[in-house]
NUZABA-757795 format. One record per residue: x, y, z of N, C-alpha, C in turn. Coordinates in steps of 0.001 Angstrom, whole numbers, padded with zeros to 6 digits, always signed. Atoms other than C-alpha are relative to their C-alpha. Layout:
// residues N
<koldren><n_east>X</n_east><n_north>Y</n_north><n_up>Z</n_up><ca_east>X</ca_east><ca_north>Y</ca_north><ca_up>Z</ca_up><c_east>X</c_east><c_north>Y</c_north><c_up>Z</c_up></koldren>
...
//
This chain:
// residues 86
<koldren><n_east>+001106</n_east><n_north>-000031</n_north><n_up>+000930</n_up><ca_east>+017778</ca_east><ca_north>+021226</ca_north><ca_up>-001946</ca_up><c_east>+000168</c_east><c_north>-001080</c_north><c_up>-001073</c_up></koldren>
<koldren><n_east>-000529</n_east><n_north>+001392</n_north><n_up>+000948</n_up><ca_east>+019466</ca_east><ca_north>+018738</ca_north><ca_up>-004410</ca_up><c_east>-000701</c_east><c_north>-001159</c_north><c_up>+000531</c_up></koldren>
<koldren><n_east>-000190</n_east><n_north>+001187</n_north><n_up>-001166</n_up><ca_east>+019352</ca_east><ca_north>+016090</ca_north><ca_up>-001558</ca_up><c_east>-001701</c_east><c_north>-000425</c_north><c_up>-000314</c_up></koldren>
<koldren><n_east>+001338</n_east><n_north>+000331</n_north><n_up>-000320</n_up><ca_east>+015181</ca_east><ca_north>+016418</ca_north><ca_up>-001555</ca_up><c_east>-000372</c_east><c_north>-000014</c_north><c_up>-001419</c_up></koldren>
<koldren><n_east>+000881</n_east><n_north>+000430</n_north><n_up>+001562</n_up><ca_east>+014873</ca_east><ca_north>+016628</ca_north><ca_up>-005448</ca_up><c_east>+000391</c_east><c_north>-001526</c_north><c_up>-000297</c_up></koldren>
<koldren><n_east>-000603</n_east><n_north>+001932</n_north><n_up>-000062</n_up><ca_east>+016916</ca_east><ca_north>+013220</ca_north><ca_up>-005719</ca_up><c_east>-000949</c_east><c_north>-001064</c_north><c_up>+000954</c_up></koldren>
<koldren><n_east>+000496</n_east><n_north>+000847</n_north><n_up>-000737</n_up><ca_east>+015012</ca_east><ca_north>+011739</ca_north><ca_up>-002892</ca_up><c_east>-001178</c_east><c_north>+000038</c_north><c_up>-000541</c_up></koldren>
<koldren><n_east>+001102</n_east><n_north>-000026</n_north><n_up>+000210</n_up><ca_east>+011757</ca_east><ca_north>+013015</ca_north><ca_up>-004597</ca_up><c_east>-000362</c_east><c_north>-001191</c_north><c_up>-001421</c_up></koldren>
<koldren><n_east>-000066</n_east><n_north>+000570</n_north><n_up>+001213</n_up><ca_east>+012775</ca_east><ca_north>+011670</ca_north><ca_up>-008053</ca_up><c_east>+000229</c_east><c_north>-002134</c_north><c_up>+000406</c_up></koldren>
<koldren><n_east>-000075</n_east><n_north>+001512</n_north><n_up>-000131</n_up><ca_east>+013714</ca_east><ca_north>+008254</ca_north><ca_up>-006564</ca_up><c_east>-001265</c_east><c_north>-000504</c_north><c_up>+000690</c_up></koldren>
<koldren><n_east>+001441</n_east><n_north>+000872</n_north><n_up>-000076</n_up><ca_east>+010249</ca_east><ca_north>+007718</ca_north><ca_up>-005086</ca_up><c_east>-000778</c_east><c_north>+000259</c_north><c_up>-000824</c_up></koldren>
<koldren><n_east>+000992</n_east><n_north>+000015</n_north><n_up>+001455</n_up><ca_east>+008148</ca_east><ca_north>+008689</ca_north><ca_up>-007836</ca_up><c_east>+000518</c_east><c_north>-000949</c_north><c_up>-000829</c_up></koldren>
<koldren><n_east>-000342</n_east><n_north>+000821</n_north><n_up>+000451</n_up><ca_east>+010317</ca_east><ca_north>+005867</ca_north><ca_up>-009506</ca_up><c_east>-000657</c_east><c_north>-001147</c_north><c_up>+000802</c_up></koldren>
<koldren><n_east>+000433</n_east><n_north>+000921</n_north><n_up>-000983</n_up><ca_east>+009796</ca_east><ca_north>+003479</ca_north><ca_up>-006685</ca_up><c_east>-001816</c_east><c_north>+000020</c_north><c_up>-000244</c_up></koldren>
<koldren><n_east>+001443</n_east><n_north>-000049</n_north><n_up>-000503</n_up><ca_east>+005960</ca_east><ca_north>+004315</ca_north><ca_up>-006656</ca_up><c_east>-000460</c_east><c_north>-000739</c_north><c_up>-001383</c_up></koldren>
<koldren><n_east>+000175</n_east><n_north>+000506</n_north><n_up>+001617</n_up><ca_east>+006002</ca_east><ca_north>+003825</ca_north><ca_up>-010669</ca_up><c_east>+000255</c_east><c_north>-001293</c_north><c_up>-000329</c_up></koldren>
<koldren><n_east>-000374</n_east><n_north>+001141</n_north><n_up>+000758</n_up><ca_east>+007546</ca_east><ca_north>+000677</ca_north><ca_up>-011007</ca_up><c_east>-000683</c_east><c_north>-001596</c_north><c_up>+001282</c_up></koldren>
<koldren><n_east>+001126</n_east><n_north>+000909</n_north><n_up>-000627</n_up><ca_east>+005099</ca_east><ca_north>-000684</ca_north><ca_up>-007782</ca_up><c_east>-001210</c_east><c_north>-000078</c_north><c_up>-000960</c_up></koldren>
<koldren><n_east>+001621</n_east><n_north>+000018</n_north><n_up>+001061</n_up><ca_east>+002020</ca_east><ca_north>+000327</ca_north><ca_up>-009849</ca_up><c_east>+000139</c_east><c_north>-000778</c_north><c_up>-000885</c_up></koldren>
<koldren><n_east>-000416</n_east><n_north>+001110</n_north><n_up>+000889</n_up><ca_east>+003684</ca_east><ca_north>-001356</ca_north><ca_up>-012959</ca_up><c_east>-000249</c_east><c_north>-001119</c_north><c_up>+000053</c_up></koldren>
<koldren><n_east>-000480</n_east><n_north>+001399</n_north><n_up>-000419</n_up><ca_east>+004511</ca_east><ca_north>-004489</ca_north><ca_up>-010996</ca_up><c_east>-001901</c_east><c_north>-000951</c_north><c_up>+000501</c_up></koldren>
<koldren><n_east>+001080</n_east><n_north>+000467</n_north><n_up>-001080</n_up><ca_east>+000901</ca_east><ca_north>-004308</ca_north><ca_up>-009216</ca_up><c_east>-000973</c_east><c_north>-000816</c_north><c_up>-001859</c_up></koldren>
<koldren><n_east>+000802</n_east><n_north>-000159</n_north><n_up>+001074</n_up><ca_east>-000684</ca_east><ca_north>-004022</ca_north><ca_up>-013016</ca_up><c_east>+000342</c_east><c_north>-001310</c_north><c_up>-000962</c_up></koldren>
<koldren><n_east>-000454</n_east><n_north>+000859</n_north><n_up>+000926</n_up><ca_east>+001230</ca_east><ca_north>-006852</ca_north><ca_up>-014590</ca_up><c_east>-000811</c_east><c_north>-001450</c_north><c_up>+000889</c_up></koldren>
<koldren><n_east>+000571</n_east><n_north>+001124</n_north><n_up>-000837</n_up><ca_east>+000158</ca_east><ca_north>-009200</ca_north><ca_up>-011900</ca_up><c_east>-001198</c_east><c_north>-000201</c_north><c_up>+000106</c_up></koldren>
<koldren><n_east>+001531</n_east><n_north>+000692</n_north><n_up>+000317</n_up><ca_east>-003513</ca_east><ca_north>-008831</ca_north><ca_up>-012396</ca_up><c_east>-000186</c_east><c_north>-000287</c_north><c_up>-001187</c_up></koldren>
<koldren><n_east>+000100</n_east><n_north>+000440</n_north><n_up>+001091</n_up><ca_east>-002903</ca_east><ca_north>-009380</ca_north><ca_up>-015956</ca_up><c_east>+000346</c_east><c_north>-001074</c_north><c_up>-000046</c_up></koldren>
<koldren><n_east>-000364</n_east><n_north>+001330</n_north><n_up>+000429</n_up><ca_east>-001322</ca_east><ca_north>-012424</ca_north><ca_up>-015370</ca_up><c_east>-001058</c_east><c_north>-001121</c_north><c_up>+000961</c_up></koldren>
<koldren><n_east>+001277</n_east><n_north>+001018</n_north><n_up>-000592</n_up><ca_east>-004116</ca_east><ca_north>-013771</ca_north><ca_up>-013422</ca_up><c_east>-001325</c_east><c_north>+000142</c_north><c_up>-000358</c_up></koldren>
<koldren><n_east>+001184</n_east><n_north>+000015</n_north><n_up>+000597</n_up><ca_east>-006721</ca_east><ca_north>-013740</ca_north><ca_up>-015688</ca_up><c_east>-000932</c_east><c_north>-001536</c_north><c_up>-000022</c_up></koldren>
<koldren><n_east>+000720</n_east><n_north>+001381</n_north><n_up>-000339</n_up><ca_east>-007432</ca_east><ca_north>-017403</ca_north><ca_up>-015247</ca_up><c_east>-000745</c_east><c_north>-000123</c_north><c_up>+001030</c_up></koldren>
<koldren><n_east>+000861</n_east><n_north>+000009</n_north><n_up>-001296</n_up><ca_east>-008757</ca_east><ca_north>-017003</ca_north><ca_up>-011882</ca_up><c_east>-001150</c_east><c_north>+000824</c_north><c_up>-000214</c_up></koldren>
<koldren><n_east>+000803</n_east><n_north>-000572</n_north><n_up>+000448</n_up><ca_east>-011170</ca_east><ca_north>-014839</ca_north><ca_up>-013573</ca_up><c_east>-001281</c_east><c_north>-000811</c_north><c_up>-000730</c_up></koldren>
<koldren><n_east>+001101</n_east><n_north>+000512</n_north><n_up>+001195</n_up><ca_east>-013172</ca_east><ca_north>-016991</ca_north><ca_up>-016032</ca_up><c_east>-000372</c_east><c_north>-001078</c_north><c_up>+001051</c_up></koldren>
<koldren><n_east>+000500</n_east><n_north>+000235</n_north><n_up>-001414</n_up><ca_east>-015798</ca_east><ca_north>-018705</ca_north><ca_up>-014574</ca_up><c_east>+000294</c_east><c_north>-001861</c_north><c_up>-000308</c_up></koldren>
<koldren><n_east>+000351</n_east><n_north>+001250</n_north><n_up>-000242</n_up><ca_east>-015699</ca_east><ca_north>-022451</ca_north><ca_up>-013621</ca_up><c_east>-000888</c_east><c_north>-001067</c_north><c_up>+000633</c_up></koldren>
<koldren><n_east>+001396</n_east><n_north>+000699</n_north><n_up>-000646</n_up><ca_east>-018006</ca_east><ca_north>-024797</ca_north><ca_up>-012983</ca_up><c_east>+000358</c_east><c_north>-001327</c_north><c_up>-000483</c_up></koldren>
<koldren><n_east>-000576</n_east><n_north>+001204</n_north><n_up>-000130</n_up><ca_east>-017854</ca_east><ca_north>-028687</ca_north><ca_up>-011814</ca_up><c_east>+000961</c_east><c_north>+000235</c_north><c_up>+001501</c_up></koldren>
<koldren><n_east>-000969</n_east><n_north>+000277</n_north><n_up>-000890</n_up><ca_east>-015995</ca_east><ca_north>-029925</ca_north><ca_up>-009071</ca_up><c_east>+001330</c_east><c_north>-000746</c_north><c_up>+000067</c_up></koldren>
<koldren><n_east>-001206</n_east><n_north>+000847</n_north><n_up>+000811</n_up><ca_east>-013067</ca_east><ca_north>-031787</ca_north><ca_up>-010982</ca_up><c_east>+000999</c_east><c_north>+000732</c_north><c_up>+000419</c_up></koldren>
<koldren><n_east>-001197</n_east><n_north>-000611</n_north><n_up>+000217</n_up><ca_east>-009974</ca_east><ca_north>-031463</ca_north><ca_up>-010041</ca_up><c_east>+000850</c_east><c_north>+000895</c_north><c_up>-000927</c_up></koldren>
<koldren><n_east>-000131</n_east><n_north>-000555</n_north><n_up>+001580</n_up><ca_east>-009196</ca_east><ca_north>-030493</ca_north><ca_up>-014090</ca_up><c_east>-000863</c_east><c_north>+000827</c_north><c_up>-000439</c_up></koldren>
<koldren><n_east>+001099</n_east><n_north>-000945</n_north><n_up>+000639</n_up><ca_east>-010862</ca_east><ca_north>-028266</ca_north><ca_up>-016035</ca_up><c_east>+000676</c_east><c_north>-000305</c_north><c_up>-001786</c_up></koldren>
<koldren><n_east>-000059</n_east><n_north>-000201</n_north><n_up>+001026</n_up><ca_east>-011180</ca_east><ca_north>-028029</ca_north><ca_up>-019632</ca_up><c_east>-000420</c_east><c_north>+000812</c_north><c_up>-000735</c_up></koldren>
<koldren><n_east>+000768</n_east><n_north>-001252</n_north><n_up>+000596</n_up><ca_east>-011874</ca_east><ca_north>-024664</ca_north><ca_up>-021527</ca_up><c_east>-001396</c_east><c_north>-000711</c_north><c_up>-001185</c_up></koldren>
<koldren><n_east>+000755</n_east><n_north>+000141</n_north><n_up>+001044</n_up><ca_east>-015067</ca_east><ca_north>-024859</ca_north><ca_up>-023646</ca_up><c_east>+000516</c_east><c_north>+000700</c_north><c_up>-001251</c_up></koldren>
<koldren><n_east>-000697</n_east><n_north>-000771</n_north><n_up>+000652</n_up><ca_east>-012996</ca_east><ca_north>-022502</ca_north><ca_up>-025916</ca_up><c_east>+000649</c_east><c_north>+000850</c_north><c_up>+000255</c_up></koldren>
<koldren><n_east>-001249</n_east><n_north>-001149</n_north><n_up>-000506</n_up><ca_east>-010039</ca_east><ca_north>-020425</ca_north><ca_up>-026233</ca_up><c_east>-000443</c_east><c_north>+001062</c_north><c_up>+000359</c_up></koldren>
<koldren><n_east>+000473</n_east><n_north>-000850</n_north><n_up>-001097</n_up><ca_east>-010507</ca_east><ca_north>-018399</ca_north><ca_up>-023409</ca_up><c_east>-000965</c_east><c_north>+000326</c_north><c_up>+000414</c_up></koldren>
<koldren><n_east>+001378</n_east><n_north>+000001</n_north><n_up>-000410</n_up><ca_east>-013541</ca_east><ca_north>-019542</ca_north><ca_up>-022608</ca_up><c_east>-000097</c_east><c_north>-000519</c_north><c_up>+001481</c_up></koldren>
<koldren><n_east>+000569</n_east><n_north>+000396</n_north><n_up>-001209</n_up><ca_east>-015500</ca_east><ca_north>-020603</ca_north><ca_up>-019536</ca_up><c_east>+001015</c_east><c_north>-001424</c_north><c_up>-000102</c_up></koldren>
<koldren><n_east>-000995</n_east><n_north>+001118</n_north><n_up>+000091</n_up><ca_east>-013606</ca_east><ca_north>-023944</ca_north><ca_up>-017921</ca_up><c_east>-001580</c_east><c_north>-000715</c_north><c_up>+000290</c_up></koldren>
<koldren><n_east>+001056</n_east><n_north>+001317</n_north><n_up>-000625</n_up><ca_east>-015279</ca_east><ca_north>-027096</ca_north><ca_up>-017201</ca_up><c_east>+000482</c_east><c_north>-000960</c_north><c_up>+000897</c_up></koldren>
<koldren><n_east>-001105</n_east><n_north>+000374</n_north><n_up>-001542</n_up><ca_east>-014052</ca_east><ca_north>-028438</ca_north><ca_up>-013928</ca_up><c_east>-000923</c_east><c_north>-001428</c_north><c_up>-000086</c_up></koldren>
<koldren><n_east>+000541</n_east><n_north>+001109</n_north><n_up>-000012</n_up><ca_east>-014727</ca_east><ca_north>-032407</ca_north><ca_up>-014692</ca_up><c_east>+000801</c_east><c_north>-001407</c_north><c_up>+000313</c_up></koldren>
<koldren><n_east>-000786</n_east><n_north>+000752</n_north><n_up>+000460</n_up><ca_east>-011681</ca_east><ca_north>-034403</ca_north><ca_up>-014537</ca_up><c_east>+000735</c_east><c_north>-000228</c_north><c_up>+001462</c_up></koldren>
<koldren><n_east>-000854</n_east><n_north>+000838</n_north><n_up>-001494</n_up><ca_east>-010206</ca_east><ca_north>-036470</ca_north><ca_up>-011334</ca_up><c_east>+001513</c_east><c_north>+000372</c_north><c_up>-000350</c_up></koldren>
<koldren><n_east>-001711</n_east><n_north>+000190</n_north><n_up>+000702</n_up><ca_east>-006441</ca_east><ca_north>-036527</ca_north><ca_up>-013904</ca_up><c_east>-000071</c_east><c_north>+001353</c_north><c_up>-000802</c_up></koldren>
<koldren><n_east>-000109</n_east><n_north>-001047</n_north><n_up>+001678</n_up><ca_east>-005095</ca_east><ca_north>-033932</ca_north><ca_up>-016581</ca_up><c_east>-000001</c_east><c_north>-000999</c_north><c_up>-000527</c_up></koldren>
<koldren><n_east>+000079</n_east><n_north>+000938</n_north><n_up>+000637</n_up><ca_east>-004473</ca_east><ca_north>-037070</ca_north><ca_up>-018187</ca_up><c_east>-001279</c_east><c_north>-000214</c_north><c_up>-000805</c_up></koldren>
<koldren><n_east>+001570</n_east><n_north>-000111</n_north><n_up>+000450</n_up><ca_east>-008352</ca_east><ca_north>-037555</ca_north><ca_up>-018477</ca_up><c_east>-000647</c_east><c_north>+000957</c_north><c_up>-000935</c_up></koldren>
<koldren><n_east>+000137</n_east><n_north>-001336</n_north><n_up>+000053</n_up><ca_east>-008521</ca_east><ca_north>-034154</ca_north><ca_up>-019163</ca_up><c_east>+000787</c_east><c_north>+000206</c_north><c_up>-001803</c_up></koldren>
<koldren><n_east>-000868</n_east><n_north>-000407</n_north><n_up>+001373</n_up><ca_east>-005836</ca_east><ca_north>-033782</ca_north><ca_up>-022269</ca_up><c_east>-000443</c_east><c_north>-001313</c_north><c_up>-000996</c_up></koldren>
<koldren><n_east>+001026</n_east><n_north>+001292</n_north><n_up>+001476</n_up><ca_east>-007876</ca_east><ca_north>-037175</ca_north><ca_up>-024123</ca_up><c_east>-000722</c_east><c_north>+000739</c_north><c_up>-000336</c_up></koldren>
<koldren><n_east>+000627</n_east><n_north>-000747</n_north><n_up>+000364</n_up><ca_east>-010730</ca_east><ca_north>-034881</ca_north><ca_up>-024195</ca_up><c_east>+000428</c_east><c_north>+001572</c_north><c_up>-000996</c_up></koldren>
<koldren><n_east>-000625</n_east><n_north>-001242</n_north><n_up>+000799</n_up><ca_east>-008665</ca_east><ca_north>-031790</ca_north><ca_up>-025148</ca_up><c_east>+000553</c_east><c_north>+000397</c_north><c_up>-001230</c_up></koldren>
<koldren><n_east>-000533</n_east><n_north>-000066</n_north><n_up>+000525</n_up><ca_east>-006813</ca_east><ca_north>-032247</ca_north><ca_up>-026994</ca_up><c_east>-000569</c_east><c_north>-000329</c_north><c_up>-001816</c_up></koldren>
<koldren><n_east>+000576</n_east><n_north>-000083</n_north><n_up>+001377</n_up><ca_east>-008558</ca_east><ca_north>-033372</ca_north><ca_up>-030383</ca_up><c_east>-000872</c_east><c_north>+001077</c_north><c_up>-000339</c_up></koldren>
<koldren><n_east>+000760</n_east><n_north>-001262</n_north><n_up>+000509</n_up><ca_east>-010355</ca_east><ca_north>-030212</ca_north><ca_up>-030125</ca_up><c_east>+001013</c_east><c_north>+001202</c_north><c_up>-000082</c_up></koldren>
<koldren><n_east>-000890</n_east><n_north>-001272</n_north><n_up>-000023</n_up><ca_east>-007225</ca_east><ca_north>-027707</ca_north><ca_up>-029961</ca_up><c_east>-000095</c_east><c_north>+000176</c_north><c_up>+001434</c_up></koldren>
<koldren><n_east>-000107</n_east><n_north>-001137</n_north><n_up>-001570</n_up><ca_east>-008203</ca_east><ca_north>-026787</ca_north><ca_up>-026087</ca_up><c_east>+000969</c_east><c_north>-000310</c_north><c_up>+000735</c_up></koldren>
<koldren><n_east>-001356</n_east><n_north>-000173</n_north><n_up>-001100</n_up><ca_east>-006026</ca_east><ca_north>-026567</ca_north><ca_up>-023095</ca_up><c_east>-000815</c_east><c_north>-000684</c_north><c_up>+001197</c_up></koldren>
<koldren><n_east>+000467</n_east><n_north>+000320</n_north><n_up>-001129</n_up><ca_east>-006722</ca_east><ca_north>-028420</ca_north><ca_up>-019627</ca_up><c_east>+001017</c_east><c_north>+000821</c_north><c_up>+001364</c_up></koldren>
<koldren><n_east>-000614</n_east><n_north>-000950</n_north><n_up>-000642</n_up><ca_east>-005694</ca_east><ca_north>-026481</ca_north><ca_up>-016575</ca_up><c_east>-000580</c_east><c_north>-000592</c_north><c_up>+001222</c_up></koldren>
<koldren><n_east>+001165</n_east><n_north>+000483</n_north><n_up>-001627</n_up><ca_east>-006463</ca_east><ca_north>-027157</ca_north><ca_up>-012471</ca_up><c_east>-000547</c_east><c_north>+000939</c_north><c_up>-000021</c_up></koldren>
<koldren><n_east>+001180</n_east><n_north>-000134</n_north><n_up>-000018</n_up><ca_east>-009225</ca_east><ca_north>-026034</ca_north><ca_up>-011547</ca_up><c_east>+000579</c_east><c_north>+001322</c_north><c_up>+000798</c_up></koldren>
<koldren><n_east>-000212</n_east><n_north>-001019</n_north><n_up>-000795</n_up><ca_east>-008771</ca_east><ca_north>-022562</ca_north><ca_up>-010106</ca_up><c_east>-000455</c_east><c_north>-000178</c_north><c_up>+001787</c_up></koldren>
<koldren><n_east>+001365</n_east><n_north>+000680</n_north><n_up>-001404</n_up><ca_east>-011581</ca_east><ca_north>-023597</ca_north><ca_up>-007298</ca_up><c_east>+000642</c_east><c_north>-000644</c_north><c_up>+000883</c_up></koldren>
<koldren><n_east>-000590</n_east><n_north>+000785</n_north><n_up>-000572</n_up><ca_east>-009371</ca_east><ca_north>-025982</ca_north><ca_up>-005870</ca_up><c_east>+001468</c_east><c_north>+000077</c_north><c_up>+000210</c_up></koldren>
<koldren><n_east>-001701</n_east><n_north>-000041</n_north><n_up>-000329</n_up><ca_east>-005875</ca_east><ca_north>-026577</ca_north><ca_up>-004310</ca_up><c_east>+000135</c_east><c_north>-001216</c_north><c_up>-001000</c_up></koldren>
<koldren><n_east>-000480</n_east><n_north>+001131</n_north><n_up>+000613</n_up><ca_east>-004136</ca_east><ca_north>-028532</ca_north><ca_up>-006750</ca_up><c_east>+001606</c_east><c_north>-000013</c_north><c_up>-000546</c_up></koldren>
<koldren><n_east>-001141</n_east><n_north>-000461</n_north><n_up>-000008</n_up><ca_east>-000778</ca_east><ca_north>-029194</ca_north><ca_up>-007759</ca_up><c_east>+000351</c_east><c_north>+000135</c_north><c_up>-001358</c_up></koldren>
<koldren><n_east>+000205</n_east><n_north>+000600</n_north><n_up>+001195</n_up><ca_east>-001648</ca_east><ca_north>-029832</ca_north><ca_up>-011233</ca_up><c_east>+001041</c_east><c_north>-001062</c_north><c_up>-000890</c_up></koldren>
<koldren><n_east>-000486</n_east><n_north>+000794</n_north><n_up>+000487</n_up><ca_east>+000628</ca_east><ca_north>-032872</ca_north><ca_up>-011697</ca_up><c_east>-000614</c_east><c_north>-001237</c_north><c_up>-000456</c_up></koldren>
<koldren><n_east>+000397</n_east><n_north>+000497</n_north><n_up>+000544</n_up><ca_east>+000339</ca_east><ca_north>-035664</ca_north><ca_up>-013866</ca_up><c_east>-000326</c_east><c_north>-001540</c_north><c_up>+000705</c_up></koldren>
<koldren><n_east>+000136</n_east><n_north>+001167</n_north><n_up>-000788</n_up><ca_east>+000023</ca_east><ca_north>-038797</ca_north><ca_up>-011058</ca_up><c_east>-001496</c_east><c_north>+000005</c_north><c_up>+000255</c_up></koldren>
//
């Protein structure tokens, strides 16, 4: 009887710390969420944590524009990219 409370207690752990794991991971993909629009390799938020603007062949291109406004440039969700700076 021990044997099946231990085995019970270790999957209700196991089950708990999947759900956890499942819950952190759609929080961390909230970028794939907001919408984008453009076909640019780059994107550039219209504001913090705003819609992107997918306009930019480079980040390079991308962080001239950005950057004097505070925003962030990011690849483009839409697209495979590797988002390096070449």
């Amino acid at each position: 009887m021990k044997t099946i409370s231990t085995l019970t207690a270790v999957a209700a752990l196991i089950a708990g710390i999947s759900a956890a794991s499942a819950q952190g991971m759609s929080s961390q993909s909230g970028q794939s969420g907001r919408q984008a629009s453009g076909s640019g390799k780059f994107c550039i938020e219209e504001s913090k944590g705003g819609s992107l603007q997918c306009q930019y062949a480079s980040i390079t291109a991308c962080e001239k524009d950005a950057q004097p406004l505070g925003l962030e440039c990011m690849p483009n969700p839409k697209s495979a990219t590797t988002g390096s700076k070449n």
